[in-house]
N, C-alpha and C positions, 0 to 999 in steps of 0.2 A: 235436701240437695247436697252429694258432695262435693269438696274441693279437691279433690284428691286429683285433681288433673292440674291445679295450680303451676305454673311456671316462675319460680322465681328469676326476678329481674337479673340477670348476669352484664347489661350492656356495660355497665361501667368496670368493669372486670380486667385487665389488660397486663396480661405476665409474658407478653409478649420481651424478647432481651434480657428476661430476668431469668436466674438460678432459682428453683425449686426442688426443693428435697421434701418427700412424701416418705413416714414411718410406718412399717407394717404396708410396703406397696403394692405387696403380694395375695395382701385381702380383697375381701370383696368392692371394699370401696375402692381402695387404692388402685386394683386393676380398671375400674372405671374412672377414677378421676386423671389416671395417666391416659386415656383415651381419649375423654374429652378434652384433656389440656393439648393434648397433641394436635385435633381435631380442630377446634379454635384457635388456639394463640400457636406462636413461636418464641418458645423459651429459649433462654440461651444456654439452658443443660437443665435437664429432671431426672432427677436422683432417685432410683426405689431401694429403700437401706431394709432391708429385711435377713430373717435368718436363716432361711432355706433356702439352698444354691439351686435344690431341684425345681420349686415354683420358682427361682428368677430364668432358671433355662426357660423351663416351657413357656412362661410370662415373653420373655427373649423374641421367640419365634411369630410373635402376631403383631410384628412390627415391620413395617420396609427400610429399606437399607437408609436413606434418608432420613426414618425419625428415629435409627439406630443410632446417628449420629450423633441426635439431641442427648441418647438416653444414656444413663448410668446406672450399675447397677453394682450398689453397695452393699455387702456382707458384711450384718452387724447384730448388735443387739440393744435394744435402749438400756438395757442393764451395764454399758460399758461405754462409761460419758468419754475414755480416751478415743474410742473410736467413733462416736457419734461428734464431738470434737471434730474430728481428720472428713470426716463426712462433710460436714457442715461450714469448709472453710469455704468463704466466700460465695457464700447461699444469703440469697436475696428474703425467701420465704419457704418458710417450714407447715408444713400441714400433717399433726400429730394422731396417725390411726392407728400406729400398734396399741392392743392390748390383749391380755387374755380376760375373753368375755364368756365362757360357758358357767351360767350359776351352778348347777351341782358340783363341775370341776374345782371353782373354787372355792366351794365350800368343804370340797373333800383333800384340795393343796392349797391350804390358806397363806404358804410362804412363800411359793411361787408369785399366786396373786399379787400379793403385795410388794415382791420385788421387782416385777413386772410395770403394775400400774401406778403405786407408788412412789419408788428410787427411781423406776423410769420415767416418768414426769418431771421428777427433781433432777435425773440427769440434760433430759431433753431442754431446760429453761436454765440450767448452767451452762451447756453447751454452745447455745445460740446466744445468751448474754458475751459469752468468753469470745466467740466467733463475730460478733458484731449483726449476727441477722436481722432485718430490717420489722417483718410478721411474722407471728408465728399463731396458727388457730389450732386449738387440741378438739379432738371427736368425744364427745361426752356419753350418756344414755339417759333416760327415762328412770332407769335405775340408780340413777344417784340423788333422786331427790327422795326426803326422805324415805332412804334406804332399809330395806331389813334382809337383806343378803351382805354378802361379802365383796362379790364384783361393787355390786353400788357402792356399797362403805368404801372402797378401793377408788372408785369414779369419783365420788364426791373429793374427798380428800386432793384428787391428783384435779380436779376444778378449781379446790380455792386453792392448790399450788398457783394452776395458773394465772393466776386473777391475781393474788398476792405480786406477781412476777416482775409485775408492773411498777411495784415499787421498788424492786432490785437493782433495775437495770440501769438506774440513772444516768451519766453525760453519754451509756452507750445509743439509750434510748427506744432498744427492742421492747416491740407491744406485743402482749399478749393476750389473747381472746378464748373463746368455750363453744362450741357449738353443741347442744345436748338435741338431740332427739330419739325417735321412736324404734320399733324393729322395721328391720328394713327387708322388703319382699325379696325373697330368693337367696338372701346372704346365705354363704355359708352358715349353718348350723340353726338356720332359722323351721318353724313348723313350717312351710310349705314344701320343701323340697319333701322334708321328714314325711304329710301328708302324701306327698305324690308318690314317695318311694313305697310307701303302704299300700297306695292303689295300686301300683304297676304289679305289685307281686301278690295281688289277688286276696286281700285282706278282706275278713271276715266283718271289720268294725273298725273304727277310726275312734284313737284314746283322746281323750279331754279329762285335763285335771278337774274342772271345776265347772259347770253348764252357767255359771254366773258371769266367768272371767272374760276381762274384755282387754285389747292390748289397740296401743298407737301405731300406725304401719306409715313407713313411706316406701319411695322408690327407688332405686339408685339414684337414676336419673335425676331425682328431684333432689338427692339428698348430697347428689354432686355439686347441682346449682345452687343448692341453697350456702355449701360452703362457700364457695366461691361469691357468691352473691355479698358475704358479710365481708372481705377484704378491704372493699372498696366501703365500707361503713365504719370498722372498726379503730376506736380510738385506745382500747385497753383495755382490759376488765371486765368487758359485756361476756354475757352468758345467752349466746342467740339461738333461740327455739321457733320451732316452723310449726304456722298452723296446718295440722295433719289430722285425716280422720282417723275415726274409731272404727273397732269391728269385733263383737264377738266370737270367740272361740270356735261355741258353735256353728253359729253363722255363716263362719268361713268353713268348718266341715261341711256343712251342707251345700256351700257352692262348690266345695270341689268334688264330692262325692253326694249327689242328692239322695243316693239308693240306700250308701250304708247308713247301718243305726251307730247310735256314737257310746264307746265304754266309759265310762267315770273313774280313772283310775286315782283321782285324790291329788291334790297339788303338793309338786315335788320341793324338797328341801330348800328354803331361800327363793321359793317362788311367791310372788304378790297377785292377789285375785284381780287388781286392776294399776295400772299405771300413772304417775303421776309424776309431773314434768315441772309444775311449779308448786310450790304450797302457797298457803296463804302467808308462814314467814317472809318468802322469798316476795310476796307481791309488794310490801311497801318498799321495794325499791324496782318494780315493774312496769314497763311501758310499753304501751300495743302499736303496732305498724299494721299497715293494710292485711300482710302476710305472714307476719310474727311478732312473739313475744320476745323484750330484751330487760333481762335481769341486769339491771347498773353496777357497779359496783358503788357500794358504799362510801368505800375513800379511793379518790381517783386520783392523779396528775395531770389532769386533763387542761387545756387552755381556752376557752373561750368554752363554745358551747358542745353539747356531746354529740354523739354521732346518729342521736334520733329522734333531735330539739327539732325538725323538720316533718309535721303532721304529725307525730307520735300524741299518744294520752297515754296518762297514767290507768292502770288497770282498777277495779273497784277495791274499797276496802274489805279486809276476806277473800279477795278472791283467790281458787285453785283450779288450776287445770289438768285435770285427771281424766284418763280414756272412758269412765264410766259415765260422767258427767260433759263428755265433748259435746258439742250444738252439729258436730259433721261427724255424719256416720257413713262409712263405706257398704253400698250395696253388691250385691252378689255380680251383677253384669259389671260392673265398673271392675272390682277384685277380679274376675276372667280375662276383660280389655287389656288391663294393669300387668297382665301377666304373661303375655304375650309379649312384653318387653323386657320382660328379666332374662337379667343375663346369662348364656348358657356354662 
């Protein structure tokens, strides 16, 4: 049976009055999570700081004059802490989604990457320390646990920035948090659209690197809530992962094209045949919730008790959570349902 329709809890969520500035707002998450913040709450200004004037136009136009008023729309780059600085003054909560995430890109512009996901972590958590912001939660991947690409070695690193963060910030008192999860259906550059663009133009066969590879998916939708969901939990440090199902490669060809046969064109450079979101390093400091895993940090500031001392248990020793080995596997009618909500 899967979960994959799970709702994480958002009721305690409330950025109603508050300054929020979203990085990268122009991506896939960021154009959903400014909709749903709009939709639910009433900010008192949301910031999308991105570096393309042309996605902030068109972004622009799918607003009423009313949430035009909330919105802001920053021209920046996280490679330039003076401007994410001038961004960020008097922002309540930051939620960290730019990065450059296509593996073979960077594995073929490794300096880019790094000054991207990197310097741009390190600038994002000087910025909001010098500014005073209150939260700040960065977008992680699946890919940053251990890593054998560049993007994840990039992730990972710009993770234990922010975890580290925590201990920077002293009498200012900005927490910083991780949220990592899986591929997310219909993002930009993900295999489904890439599947669908195949169909549409009459393709012969549908490519799969590997017929063994299996990958973590969520939703937008799910992947909006689940940030938001961790605000109201987070004390610092945490690295919060969403129980999400699994789905073979194939699998998912064959739901979206039952007819075609599928090519094995060999897994591409810095690609892993399955995913994996915790290791068994990461579990001796792991604790499970109804609807997720939270990596602790090791050395906290924390006061009293943490933020999942409330029903949590610790995960088994050895234990790893990887897409091959998940207990929730997505079937073909729920992946069709699911997709009828992605966003166009």
């Amino acid at each position: 049976m899967t979960k994959s329709k799970t709702k994480f809890d958002t009721a305690r969520v409330d950025l109603s009055g508050k300054a929020v500035l979203v990085t990268g707002g122009t991506g896939s998450f960021g154009r959903h999570f400014v909709k749903t913040v709009l939709a639910s709450h009433r900010p008192k200004r949301l910031i999308v700081f991105s570096r393309d004037e042309a996605k902030q136009h068109d972004m622009a136009q799918n607003f009423t004059a009313e949430e035009k008023e909330i919105l802001r729309f920053f021209i920046g780059d996280v490679r330039d802490r003076d401007r994410l600085e001038m961004a960020m003054r008097e922002i309540d909560v930051v939620i960290h989604a730019a990065a450059l995430k296509q593996v073979p890109a960077a594995e073929y512009n490794p300096f880019e990457c790094i000054k991207t996901n990197v310097h741009g972590a390190e600038n994002v958590v000087q910025a909001a320390i010098r500014t005073g912001v209150k939260q700040v939660v960065a977008l992680s991947t699946d890919k940053a646990a251990s890593p054998v690409n560049l993007y994840g070695a990039s992730k990972l690193a710009s993770d234990k920035i922010f975890v580290a963060a925590n201990n920077l910030s002293g009498s200012v008192g900005t927490r910083f948090s991780v949220v990592r999860y899986g591929n997310v259906l219909g993002s930009r550059g993900s295999v489904v659209p890439f599947f669908q663009k195949l169909i549409a133009e009459g393709a012969a066969s549908l490519p799969i690197t590997d017929p063994r590879m299996t990958r973590f998916w969520i939703t937008l939708d799910q992947g909006v809530a689940f940030v938001l969901s961790c605000f109201s939990m987070m004390r610092g440090g945490e690295i919060f992962i969403p129980k999400i199902p699994s789905m073979k490669m194939v699998d998912m060809a064959t739901a979206l094209a039952p007819d075609l046969p599928h090519e094995v064109v060999g897994i591409r450079p810095g690609e892993k045949l399955h995913e994996v979101m915790i290791t068994e390093d990461d579990a001796v400091t792991t604790v499970e919730l109804s609807d997720r895993y939270v990596i602790e940090p090791a050395i906290h500031l924390w006061d009293g008790e943490s933020s999942t001392s409330d029903g949590s248990k610790p995960v088994a020793e050895g234990f790893r959570y990887a897409s091959n080995t998940n207990e929730d596997w997505l079937d073909a009618e729920t992946l069709r349902e699911l997709m009828t909500h992605m966003e166009q």
